[in-house]
C-alpha positions in Angstrom: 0.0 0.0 0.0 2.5 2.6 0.8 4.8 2.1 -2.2 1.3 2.2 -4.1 1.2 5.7 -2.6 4.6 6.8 -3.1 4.2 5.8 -6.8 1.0 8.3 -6.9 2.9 11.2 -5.3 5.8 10.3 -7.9 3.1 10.5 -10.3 1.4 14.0 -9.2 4.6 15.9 -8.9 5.6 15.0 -13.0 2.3 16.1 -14.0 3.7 20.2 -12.3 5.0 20.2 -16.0 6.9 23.8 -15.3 8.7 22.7 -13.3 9.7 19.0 -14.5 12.6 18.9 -16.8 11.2 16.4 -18.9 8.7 13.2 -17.6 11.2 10.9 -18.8 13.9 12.4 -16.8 15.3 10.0 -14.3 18.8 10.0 -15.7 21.4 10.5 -12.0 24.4 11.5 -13.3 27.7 10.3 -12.0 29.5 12.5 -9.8 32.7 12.1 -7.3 32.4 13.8 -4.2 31.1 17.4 -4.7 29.4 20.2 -2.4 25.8 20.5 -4.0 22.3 22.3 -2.3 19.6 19.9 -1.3 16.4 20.4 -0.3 13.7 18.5 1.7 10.0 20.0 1.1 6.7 19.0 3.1 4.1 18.9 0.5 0.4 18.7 2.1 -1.4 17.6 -0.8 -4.7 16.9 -0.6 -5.4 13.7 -2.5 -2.2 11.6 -2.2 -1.6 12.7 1.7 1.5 14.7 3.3 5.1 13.6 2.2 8.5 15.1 1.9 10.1 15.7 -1.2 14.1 15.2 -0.9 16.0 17.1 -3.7 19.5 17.3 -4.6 21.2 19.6 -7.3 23.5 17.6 -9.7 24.8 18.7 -12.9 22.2 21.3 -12.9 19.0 19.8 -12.4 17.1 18.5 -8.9 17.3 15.0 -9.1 14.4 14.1 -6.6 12.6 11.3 -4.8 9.6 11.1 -2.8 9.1 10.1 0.9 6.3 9.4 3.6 9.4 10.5 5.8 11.9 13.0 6.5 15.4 11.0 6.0 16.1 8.1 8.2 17.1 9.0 11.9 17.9 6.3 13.1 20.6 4.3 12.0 19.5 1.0 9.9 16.4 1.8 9.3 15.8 1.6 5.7 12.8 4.3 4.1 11.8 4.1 1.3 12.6 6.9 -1.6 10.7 7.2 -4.8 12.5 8.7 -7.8 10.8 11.4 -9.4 11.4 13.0 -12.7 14.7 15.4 -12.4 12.8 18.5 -11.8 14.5 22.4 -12.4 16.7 24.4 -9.8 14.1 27.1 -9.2 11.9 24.8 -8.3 14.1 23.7 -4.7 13.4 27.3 -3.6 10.2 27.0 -4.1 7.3 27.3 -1.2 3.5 28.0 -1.7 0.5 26.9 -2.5 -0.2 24.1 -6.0 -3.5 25.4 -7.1 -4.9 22.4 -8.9 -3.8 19.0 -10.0 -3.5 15.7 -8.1 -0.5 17.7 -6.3 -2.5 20.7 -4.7 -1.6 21.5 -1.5 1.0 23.6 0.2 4.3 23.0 -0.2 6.8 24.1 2.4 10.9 23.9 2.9 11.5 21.9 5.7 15.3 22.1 5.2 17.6 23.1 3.1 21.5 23.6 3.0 24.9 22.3 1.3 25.4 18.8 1.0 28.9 16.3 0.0 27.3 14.0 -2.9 29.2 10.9 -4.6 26.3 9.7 -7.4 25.9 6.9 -10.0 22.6 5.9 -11.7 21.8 3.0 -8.8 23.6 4.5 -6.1 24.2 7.7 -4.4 26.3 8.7 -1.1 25.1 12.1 0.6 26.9 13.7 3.9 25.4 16.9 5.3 28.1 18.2 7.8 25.4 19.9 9.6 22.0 20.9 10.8 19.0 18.7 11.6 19.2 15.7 9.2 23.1 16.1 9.3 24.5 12.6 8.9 25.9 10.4 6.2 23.0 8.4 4.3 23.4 5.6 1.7 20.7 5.4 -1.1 20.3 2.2 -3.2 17.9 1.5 -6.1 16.5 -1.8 -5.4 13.9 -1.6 -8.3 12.6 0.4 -11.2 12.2 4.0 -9.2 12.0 2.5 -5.8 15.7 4.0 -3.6 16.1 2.5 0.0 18.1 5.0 1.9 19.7 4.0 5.3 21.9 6.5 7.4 25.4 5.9 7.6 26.9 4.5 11.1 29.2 6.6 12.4 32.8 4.5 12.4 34.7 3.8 15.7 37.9 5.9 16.4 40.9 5.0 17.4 43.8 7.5 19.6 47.4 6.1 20.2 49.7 8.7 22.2 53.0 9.0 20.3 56.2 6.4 21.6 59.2 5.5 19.9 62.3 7.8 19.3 63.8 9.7 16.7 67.4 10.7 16.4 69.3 12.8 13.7 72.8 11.4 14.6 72.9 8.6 12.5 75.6 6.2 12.4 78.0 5.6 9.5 76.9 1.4 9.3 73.1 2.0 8.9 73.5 3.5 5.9 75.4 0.1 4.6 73.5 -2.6 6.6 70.6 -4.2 4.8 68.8 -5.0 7.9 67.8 -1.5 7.8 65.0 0.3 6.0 64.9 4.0 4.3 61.6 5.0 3.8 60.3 8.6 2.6 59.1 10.9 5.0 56.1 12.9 4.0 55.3 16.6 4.8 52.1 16.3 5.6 49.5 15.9 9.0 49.6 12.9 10.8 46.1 11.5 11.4 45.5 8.1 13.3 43.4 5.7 10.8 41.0 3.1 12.2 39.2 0.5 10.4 35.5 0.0 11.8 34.8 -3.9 12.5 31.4 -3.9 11.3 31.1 -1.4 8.9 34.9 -1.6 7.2 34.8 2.2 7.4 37.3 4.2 8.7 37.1 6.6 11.2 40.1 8.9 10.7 41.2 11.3 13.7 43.9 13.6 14.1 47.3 12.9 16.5 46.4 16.2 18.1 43.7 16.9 20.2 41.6 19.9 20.4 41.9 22.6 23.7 39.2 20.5 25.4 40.8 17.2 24.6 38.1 16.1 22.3 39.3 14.0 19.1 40.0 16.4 16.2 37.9 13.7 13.6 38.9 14.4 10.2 35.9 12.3 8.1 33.9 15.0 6.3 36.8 16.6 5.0 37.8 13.8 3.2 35.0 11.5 1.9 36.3 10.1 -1.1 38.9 8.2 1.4 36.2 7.5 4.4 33.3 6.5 2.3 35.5 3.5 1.3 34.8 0.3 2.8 37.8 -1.4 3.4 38.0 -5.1 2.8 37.1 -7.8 5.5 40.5 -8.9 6.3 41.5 -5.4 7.4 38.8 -4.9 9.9 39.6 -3.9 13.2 43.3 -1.8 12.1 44.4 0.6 12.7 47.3 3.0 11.3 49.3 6.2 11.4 49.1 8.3 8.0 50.1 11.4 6.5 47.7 13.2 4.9 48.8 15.4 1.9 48.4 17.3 -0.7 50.4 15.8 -3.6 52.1 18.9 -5.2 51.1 21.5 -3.0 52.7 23.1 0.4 52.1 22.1 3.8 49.8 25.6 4.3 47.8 24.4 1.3 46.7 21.3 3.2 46.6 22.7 6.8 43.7 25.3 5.4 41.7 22.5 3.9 42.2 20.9 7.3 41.4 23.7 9.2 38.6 24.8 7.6 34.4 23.5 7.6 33.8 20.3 5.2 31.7 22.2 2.9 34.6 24.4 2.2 37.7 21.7 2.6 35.8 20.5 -0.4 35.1 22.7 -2.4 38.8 23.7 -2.2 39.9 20.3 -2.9 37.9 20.3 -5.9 40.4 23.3 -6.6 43.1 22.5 -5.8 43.2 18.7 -5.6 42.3 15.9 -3.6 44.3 14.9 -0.1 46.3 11.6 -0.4 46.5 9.4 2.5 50.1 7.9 3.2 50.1 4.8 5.6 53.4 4.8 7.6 52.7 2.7 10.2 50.6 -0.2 11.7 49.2 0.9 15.9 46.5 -2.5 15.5 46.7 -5.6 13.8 43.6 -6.9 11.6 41.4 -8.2 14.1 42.3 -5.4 16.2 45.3 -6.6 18.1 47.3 -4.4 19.8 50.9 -4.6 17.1 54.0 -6.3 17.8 54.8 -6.6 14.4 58.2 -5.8 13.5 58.6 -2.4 11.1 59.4 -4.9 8.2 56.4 -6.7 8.6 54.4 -3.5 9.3 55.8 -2.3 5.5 55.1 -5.5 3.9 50.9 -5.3 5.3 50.2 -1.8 4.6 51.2 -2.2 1.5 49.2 -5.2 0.7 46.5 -3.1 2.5 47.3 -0.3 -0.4 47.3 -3.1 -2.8 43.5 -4.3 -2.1 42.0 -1.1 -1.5 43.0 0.1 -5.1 42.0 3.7 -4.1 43.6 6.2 -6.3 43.9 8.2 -3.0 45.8 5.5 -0.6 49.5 4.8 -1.2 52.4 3.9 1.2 55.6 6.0 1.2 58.4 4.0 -0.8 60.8 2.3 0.7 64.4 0.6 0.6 67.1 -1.7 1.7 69.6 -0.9 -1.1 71.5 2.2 -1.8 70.1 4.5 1.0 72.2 7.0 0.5 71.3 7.2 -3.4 67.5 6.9 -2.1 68.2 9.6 0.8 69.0 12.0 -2.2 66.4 11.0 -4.7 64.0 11.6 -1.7 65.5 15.6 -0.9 66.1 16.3 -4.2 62.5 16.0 -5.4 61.2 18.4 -3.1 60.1 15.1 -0.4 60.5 16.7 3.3 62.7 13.8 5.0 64.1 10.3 5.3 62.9 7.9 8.6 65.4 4.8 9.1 64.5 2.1 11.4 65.9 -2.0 11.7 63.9 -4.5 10.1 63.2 -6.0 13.3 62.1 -2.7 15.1 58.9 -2.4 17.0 57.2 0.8 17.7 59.1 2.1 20.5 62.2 0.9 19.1 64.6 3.8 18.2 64.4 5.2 14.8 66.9 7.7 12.8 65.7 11.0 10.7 66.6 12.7 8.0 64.4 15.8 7.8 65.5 18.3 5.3 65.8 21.6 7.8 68.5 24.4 6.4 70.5 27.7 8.5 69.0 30.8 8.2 70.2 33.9 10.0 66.9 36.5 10.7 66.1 39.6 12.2 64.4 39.9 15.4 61.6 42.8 14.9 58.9 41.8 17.4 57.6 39.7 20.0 54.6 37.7 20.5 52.6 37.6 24.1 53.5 34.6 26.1 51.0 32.3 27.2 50.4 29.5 30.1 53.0 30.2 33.0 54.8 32.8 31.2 51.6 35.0 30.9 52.5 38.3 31.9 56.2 37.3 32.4 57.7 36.2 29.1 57.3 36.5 25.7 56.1 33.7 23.7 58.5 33.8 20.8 60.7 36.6 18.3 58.9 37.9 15.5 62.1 37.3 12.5 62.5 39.5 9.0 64.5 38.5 6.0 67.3 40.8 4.4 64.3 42.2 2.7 62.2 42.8 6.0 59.7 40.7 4.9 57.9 39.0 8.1 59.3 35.3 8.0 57.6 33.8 11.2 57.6 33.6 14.5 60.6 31.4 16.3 60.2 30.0 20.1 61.0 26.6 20.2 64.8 26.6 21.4 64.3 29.9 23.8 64.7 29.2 27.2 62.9 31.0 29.9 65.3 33.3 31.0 65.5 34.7 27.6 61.7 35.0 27.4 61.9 37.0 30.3 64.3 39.2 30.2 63.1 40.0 26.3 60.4 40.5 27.6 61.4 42.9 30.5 63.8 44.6 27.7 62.7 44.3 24.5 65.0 47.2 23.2 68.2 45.1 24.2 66.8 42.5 21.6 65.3 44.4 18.7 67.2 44.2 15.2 69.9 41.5 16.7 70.5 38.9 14.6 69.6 35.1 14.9 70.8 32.0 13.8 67.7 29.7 13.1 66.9 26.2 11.8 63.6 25.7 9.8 62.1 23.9 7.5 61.7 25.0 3.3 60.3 28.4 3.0 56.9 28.5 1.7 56.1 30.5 -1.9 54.2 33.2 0.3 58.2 33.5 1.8 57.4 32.4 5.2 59.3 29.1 7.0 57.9 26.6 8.8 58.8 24.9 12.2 61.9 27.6 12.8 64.0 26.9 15.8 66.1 29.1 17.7 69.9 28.3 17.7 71.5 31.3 19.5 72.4 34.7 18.1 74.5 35.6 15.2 78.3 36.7 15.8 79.2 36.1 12.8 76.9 37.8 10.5 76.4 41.8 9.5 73.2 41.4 8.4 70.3 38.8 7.6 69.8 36.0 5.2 67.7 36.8 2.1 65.2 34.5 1.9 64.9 32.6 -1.5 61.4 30.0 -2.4 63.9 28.4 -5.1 65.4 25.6 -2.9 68.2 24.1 -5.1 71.0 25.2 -3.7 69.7 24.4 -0.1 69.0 21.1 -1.0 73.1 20.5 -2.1 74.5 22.2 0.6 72.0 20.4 3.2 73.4 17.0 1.4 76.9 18.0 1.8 76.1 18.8 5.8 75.4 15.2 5.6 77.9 13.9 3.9 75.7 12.7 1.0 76.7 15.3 -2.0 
């Protein structure tokens, strides 16, 4: 009876002929991933009874379906969704009164706002980040017009606090000996992946937590990597991974990051899709808590990489031969670092780094207000200036409190001296990232010009090394 109904409203809203693009129109188009409008309408018409309309904009046109219900609350539950004829985007604003026809009624917007849609002609995936039918819902043509939508379970998440250790002093025979492994580090921001057990989603979280300590979840920005289900056998892992931008800067990716999922995006759609790089395994399949060796952890992910087949998913690469030619492939295409570790290392097992870092001297020219226990006391870091006096950042990891104080005590004593800094590449908008204070210049007249071309860093970093 109530599909028999559903099939009459379907029916009464193609016969509103000015606002159906064509009766025949139930074409879905195939779309990956995009921020569209939707629309839900109440329509109290007379004859066929009150329903909700649920429209989404794709390719132009409202591809619609018809419903005794608003969209599924609960999670499961599967409604029912009649396809309707596509009808025209004018017609999603629309609110009123239907004068005649087997649709008269009123017709009122329920809710309306920006959706994330991924559609084919059987299937289509909608998140809306927000409001009050916010969720992630599945919609499945089971027959003819007839769509069953069910909303989306959220996944389970997954927070590992950081162990292990890194150092930079690397000794001359792991460079030589086989048992170790050189794998590329990538610039990027390291999320913890976990695989949900029932649903073989992922639930993707950042390593940092927000000022409340609430899980920073990551899952609408990125729904072309957690709308895949992930195969059976990997069910109950879970991972450390980079997420990147291939091709773009580390400030290009931390705004997508940082920004609402609408708008991470749209600017994806722009600028291109994040990556996900899998680096290292926290939980075995099954969910087992890892004590596989770093070798072993290599060789699953990227089998893991292998069966998922996402375009989106790879694992950094990887050696036993030739570090030292690998080390330099790695810098030398722009990559940010190197991480070393035995084959037969476990998590908290010591690991060497290569990051790519480079020795800038800068001018102090301000100070920023310190914060926690040196509120009122200290400053929080130098404000440093290029040759140019261009604004290059702000440096405070490496001051110690004594300098914080007195700087901030006597600022003037400070002002124009020089600095010796380590940082990280500068960025096109000359900025550098992750500067660290190394002590003041005695040996320089004035500061470093900074220079986005990094060619002749990357050389004179390798011969620091030893690896020119």
């Amino acid at each position: 009876m109530l599909k028999y109904l559903l099939q009459k409203i379907a029916l009464a809203e193609s016969q509103r002929s000015e606002h159906v693009k064509s009766e025949d129109d139930f074409e879905i188009p195939t779309t990956s991933h995009k921020v569209t409008d939707y629309v839900v309408q109440r329509h109290k018409a007379e004859k066929s009874g009150e329903h909700y309309d649920f429209r989404l904009l794709i390719d132009g046109k409202a591809i619609s379906f018809a419903s005794r219900k608003l969209l599924p609350a609960e999670l499961h539950r599967k409604y029912l969704q009649v396809q309707q004829p596509s009808h025209t985007k004018e017609y999603m604003s629309f609110s009123g009164t239907i004068p005649a026809g087997y649709g008269k009624g009123e017709v009122e917007i329920a809710h309306q706002g920006k959706a994330i849609v991924a559609s084919s002609p059987n299937k289509l995936h909608v998140l809306i980040p927000d409001g009050p039918v916010s969720g992630a819902y599945h919609m499945i043509r089971t027959q003819d017009k007839n769509f069953i939508a069910m909303k989306q379970q959220d996944p389970t998440f997954y927070y590992h606090e950081k162990k292990g250790t890194y150092s930079t002093k690397i000794p001359d025979y792991v460079l030589d000996d086989k048992d170790w492994i050189a794998s590329d580090k990538i610039d990027g921001a390291q999320n913890i992946v976990h695989i949900d057990q029932q649903t073989g989603k992922p639930g993707i979280v950042s390593v940092r937590k927000s000022v409340t300590g609430d899980l920073i979840i990551k899952n609408a920005h990125i729904p072309h990597i957690s709308s895949i289900t992930f195969p059976k056998k990997y069910r109950g892992m879970a991972f450390r991974a980079e997420l990147h931008v291939p091709g773009k800067d580390f400030s290009t990716l931390s705004g997508i990051l940082n920004s609402g999922p609408v708008k991470a995006v749209e600017t994806q759609e722009k600028v291109g899709k994040i990556h996900m790089a899998p680096f290292q395994v926290l939980k075995e399949p099954g969910g087992k808590e890892n004590p596989l060796s770093y070798e072993k952890q290599l060789e699953l992910l990227k089998q893991l990489e292998t069966d998922v087949a996402s375009p989106f998913i790879r694992v950094p690469s990887y050696t036993k031969e030739n570090k030292k030619e690998f080390i330099k492939s790695v810098l030398k295409r722009g990559g940010e670092g190197v991480v070393i570790g035995h084959k037969d290392a476990l998590n908290e097992s010591k690991f060497y780094k290569i990051k790519k870092n480079y020795d800038f001297t800068f001018k102090i020219i301000g100070a920023t207000e310190g914060q926690g226990r040196l509120k009122g006391k200290g400053i929080g870091g130098f404000i440093i200036a290029d040759k140019e006096g261009r604004t290059v950042g702000v440096v405070g990891s490496g001051l110690n409190d004594k300098i914080r104080q007195d700087a901030y005590q006597n600022f003037d004593n400070y002002k124009d001296k020089l600095i010796k800094t380590q940082a990280m590449e500068p960025t096109a908008l000359f900025s550098v990232r992750h500067p660290v204070f190394m002590g003041f210049a005695t040996d320089s007249n004035e500061a470093d010009k900074l220079e986005t071309s990094e060619e002749s860093r990357i050389l004179s970093f390798l011969q620091k090394i030893n690896l020119k």
